[in-house]
Backbone as JSON Lines, residues from 0, in Angstrom:
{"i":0,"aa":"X","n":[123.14,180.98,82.39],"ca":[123.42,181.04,80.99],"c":[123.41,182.47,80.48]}
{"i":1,"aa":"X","n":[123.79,183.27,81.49],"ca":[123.86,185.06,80.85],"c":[124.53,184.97,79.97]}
{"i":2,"aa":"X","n":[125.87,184.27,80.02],"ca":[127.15,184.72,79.4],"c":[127.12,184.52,77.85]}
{"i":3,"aa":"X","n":[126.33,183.22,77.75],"ca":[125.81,182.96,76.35],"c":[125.03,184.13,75.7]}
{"i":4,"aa":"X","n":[125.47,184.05,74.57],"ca":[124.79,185.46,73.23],"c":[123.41,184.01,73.13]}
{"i":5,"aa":"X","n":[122.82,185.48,73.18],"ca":[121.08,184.71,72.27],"c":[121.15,184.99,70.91]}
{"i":6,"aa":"X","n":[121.23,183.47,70.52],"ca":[120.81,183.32,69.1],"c":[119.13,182.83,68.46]}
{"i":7,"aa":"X","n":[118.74,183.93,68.04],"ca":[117.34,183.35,67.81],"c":[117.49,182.09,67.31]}
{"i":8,"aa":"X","n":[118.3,181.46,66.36],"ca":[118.35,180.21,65.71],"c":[118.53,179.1,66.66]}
{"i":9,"aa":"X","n":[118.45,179.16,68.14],"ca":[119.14,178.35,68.94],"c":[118.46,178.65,70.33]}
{"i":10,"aa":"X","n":[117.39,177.61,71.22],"ca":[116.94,178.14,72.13],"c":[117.72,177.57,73.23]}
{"i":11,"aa":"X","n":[117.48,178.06,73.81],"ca":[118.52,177.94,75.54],"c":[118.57,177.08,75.98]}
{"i":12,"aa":"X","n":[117.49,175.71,76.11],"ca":[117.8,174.62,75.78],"c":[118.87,174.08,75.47]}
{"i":13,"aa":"X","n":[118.83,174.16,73.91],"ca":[119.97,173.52,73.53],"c":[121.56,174.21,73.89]}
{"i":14,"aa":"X","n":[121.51,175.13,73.75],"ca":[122.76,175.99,74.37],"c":[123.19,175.52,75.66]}
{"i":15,"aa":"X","n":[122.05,175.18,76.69],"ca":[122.45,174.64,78.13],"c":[123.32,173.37,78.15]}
{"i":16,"aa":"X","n":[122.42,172.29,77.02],"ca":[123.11,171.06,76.81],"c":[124.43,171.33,75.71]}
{"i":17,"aa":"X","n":[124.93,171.95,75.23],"ca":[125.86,172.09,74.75],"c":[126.98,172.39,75.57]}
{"i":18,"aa":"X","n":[126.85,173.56,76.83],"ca":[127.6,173.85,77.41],"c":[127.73,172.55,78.71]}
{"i":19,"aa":"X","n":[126.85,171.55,78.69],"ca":[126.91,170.89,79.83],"c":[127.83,169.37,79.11]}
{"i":20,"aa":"X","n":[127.75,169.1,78.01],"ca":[128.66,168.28,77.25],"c":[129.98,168.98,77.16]}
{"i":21,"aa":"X","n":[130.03,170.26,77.12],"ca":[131.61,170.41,76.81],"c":[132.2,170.66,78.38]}
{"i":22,"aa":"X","n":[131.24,170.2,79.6],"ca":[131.79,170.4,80.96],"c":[131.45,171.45,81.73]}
{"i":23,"aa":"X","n":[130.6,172.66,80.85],"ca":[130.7,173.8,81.83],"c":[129.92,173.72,83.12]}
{"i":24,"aa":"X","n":[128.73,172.58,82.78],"ca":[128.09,172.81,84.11],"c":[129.31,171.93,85.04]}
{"i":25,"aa":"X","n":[129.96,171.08,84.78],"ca":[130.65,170.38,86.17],"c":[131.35,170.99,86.46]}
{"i":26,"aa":"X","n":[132.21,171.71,85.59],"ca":[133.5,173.03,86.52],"c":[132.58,174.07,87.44]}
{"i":27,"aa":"X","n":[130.68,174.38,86.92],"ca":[130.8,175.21,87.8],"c":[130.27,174.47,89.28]}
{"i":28,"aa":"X","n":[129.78,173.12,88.97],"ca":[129.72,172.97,90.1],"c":[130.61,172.44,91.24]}
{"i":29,"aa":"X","n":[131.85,172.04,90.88],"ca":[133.23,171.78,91.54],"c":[133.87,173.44,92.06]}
{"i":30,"aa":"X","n":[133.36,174.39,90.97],"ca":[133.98,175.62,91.72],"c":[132.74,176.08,92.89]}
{"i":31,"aa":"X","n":[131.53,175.63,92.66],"ca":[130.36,176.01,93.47],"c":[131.29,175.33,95.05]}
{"i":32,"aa":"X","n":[131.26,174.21,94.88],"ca":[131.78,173.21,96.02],"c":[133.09,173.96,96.98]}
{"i":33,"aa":"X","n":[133.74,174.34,96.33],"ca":[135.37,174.93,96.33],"c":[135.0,175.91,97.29]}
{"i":34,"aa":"X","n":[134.06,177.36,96.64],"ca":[133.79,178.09,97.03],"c":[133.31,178.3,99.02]}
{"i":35,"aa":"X","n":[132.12,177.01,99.14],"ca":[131.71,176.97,100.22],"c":[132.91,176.37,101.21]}
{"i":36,"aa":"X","n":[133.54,175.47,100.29],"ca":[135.09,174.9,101.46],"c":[135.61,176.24,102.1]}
{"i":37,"aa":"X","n":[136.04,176.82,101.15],"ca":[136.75,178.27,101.42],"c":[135.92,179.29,102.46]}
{"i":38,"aa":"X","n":[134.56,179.38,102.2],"ca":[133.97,180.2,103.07],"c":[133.66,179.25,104.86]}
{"i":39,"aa":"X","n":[133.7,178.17,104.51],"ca":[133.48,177.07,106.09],"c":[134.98,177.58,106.64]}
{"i":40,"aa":"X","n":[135.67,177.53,106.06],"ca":[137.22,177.88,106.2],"c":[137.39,179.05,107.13]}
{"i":41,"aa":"X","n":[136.94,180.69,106.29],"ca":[136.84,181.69,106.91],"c":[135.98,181.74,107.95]}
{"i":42,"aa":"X","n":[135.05,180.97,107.82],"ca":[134.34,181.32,109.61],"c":[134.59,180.53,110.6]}
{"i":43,"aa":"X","n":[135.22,179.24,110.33],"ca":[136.29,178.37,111.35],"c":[137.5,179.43,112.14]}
{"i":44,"aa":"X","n":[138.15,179.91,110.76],"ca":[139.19,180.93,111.21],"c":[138.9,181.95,112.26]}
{"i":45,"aa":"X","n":[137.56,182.58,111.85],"ca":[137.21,183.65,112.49],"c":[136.54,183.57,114.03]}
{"i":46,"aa":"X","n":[136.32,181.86,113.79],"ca":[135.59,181.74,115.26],"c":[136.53,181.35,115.76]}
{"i":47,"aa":"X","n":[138.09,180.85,115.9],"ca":[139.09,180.69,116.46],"c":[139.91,181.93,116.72]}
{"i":48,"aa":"X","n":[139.67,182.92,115.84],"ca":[140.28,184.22,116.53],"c":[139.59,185.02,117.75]}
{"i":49,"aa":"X","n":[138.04,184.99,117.43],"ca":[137.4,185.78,118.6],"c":[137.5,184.78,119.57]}
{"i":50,"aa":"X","n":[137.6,183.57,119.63],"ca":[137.81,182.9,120.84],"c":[139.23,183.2,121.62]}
{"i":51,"aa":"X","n":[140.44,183.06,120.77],"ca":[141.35,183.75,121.38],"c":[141.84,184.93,122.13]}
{"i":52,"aa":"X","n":[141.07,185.61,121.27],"ca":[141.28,187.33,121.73],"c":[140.56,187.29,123.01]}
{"i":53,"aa":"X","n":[138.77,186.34,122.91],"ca":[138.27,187.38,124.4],"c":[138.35,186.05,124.93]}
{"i":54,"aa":"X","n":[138.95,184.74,124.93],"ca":[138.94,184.06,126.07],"c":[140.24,183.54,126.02]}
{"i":55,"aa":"X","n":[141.66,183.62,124.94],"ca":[142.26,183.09,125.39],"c":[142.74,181.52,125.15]}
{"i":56,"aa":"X","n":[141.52,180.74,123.95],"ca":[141.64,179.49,124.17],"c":[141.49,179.24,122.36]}
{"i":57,"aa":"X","n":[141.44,178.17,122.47],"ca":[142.21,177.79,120.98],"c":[140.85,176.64,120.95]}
{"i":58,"aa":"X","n":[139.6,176.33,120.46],"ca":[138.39,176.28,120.07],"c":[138.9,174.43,119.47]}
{"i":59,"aa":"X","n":[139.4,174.59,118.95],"ca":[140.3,173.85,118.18],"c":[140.52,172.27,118.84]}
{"i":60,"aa":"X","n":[141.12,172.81,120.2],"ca":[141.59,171.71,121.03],"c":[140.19,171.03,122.14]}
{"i":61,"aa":"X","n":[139.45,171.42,121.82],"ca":[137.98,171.04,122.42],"c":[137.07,170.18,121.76]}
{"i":62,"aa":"X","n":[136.52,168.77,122.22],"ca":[135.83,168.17,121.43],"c":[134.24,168.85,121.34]}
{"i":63,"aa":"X","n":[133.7,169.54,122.21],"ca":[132.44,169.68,122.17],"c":[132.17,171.73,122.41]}
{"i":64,"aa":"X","n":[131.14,171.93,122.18],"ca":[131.06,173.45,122.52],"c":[130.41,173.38,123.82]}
{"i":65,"aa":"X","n":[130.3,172.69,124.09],"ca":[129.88,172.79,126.0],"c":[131.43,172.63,126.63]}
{"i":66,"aa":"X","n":[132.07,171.98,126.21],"ca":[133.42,172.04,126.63],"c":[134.56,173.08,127.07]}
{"i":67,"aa":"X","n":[134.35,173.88,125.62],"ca":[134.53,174.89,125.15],"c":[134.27,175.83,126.67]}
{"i":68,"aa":"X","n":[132.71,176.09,126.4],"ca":[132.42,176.78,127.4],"c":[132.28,176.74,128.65]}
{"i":69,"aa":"X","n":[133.14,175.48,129.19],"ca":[133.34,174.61,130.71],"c":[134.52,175.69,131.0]}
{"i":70,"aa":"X","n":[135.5,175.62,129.74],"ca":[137.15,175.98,130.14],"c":[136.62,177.37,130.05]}
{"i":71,"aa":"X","n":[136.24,178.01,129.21],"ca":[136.05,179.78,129.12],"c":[135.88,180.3,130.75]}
{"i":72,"aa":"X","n":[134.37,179.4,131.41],"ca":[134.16,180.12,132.4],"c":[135.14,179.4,133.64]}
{"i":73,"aa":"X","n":[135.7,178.28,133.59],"ca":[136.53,178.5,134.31],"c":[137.79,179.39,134.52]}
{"i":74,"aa":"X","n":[138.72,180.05,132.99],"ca":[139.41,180.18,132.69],"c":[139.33,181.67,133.34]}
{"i":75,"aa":"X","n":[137.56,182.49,132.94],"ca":[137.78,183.5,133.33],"c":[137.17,184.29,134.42]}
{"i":76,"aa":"X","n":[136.7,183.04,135.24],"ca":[136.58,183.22,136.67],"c":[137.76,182.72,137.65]}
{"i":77,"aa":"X","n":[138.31,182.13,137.3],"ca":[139.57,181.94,138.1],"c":[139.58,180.96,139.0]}
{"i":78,"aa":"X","n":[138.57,180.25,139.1],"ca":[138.13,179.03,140.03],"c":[139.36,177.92,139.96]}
{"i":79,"aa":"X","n":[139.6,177.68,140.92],"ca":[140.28,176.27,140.99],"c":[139.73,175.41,141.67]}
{"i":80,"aa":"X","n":[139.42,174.47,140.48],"ca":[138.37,173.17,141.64],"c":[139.14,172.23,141.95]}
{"i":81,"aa":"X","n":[139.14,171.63,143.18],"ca":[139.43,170.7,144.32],"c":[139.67,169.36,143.51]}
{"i":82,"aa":"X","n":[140.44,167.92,143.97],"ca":[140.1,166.67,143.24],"c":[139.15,166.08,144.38]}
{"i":83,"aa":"X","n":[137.82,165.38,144.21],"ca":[137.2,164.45,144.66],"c":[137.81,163.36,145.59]}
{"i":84,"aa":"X","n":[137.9,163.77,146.66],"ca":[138.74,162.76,147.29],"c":[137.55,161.73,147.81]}
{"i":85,"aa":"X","n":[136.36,162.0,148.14],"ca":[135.19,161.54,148.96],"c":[134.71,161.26,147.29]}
{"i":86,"aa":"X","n":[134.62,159.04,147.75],"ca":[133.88,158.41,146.87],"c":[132.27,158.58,146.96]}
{"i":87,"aa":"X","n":[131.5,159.31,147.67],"ca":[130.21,159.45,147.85],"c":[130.07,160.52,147.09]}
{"i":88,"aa":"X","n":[130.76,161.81,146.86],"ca":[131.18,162.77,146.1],"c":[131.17,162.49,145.14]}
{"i":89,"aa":"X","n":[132.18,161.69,144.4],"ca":[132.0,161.47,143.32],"c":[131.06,160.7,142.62]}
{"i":90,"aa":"X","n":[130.28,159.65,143.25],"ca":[129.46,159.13,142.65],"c":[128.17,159.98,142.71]}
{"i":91,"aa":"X","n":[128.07,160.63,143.48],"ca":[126.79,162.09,143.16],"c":[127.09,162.6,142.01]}
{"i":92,"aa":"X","n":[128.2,163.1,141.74],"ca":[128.29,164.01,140.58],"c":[127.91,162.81,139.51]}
{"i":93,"aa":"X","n":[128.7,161.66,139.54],"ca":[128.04,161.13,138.48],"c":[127.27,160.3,138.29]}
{"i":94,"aa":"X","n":[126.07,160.29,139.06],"ca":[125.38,159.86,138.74],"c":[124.47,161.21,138.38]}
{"i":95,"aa":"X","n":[124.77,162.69,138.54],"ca":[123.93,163.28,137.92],"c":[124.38,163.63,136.44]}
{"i":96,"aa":"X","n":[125.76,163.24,135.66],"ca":[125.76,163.73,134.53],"c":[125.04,162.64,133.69]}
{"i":97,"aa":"X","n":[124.48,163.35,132.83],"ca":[123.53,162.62,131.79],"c":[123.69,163.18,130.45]}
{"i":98,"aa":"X","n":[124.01,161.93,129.9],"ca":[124.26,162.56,127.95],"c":[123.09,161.71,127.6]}
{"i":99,"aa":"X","n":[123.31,161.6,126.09],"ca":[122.2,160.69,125.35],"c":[122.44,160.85,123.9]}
{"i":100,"aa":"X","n":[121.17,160.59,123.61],"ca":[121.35,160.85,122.24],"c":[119.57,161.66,122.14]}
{"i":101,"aa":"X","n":[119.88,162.8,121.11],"ca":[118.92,163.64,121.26],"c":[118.3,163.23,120.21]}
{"i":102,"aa":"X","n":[116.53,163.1,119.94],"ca":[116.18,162.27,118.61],"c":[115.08,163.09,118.1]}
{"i":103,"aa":"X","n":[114.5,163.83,117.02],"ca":[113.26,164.06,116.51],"c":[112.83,162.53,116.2]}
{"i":104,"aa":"X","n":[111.46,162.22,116.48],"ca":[110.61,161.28,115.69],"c":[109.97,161.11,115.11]}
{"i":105,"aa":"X","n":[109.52,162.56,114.96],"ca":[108.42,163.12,113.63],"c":[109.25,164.22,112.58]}
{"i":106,"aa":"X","n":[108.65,163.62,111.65],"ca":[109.75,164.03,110.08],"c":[108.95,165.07,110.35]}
{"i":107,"aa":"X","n":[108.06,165.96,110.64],"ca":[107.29,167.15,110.22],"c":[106.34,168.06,112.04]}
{"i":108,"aa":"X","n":[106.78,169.21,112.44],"ca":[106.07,169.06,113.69],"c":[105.85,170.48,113.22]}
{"i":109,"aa":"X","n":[104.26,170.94,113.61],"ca":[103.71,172.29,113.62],"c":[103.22,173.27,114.8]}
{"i":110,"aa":"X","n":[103.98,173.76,114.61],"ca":[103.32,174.92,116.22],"c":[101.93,174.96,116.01]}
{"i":111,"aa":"X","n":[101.12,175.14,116.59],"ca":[99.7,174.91,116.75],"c":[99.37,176.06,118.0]}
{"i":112,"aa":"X","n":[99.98,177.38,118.09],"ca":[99.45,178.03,119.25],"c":[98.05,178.67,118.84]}
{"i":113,"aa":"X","n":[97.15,178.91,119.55],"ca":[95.93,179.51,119.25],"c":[96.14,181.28,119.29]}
{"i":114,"aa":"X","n":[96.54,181.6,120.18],"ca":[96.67,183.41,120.76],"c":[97.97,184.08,119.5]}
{"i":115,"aa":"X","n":[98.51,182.7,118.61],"ca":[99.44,183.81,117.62],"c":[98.51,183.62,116.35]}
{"i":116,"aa":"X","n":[98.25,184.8,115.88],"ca":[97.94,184.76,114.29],"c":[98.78,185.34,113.66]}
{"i":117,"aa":"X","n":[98.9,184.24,112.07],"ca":[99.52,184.89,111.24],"c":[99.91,185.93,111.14]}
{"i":118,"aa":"X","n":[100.88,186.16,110.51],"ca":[101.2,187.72,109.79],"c":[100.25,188.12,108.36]}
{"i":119,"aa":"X","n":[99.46,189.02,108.42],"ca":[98.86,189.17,107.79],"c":[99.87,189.89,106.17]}
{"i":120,"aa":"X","n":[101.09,190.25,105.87],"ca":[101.94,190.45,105.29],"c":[102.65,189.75,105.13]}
{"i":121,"aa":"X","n":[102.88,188.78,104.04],"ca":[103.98,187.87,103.86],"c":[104.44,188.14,102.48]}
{"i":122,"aa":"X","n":[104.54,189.45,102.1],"ca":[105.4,189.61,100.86],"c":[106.42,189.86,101.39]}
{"i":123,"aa":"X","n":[106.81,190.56,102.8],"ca":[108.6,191.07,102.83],"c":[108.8,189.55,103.51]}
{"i":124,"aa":"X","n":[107.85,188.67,104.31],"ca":[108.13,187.64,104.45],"c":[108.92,186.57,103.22]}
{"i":125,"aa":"X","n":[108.48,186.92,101.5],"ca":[108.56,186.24,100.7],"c":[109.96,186.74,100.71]}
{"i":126,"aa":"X","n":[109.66,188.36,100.29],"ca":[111.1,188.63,99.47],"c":[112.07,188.31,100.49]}
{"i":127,"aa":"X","n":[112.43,188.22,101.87],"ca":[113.4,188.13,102.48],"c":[113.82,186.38,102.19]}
{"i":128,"aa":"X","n":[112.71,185.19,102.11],"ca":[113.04,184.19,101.79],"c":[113.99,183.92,100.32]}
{"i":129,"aa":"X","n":[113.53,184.48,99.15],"ca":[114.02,184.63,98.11],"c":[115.65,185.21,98.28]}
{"i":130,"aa":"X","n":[115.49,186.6,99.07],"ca":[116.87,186.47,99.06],"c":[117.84,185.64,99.67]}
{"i":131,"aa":"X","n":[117.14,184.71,100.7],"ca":[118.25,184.31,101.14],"c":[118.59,182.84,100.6]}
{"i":132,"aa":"X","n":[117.8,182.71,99.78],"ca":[117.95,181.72,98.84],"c":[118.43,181.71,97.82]}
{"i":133,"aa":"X","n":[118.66,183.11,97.23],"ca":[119.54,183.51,96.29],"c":[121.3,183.54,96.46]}
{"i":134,"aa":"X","n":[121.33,184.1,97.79],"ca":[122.14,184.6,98.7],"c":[123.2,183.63,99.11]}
{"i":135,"aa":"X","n":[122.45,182.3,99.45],"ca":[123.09,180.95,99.71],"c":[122.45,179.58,99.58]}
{"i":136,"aa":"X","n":[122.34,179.27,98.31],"ca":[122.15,178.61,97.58],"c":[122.1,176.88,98.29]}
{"i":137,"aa":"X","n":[121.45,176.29,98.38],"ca":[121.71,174.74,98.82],"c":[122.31,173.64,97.86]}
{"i":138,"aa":"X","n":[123.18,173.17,98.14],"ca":[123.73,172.43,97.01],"c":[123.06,171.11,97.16]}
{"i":139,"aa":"X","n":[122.53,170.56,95.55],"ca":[122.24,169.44,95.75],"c":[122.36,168.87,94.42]}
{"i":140,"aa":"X","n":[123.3,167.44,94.7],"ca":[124.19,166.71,93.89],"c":[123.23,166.03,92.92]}
């Protein structure tokens, strides 16, 4: 509410709800929204260019980032692997790949080491939190 003139006759309060009836808070938060599209945007872009330049590959066409980095190091070691002709072969390999599903089960977990103590300074600890909370804001609807 900088933009608003202070009128002693009128506390900020009411000025807030005035400007939030005539819409200003929802335009800014649709342009808040806009904004982060646009910036997810530029670092999509940007991580599809350095992938190109130093490997060559288009990030894009990959479902997973382990994937990703299956083709890189094949791509730039030069390996050409063999097809599995031996069914004993292949069922080794797969019976060693293993996915899953990866799970926290505790909403809250605390390091508990004994040999680290605190930082006895947690103001640049603070101010660096502040800024980056200033910095990039969490949106919540």
């Amino acid at each position: 509410m900088d933009a608003v003139e202070k009128n002693p006759n009128r506390s900020s309060t009411t000025q807030y709800q005035m400007h939030c009836r005539s819409g200003f808070c929802y335009y800014v938060k649709c342009f808040n929204n806009s904004i982060y599209k646009l910036l997810l945007a530029d670092v999509v872009e940007n991580f599809r260019k350095v992938c190109k330049t130093n490997y060559g590959l288009d990030p894009m066409w990959y479902y997973t980032a382990p994937g990703l980095a299956w083709g890189a190091a094949l791509k730039l070691t030069g390996v050409e692997l063999d097809l599995l002709s031996d069914q004993d072969n292949y069922l080794f390999i797969e019976k060693g790949i293993r996915g899953g599903i990866s799970t926290i089960t505790k909403r809250y977990a605390k390091a508990d080491n004994k040999y680290i103590r605190p930082p006895k300074d947690l103001t640049g600890l603070e101010r660096f939190k502040k800024w980056i909370v200033k910095r990039f804001p969490v949106y919540q609807p």
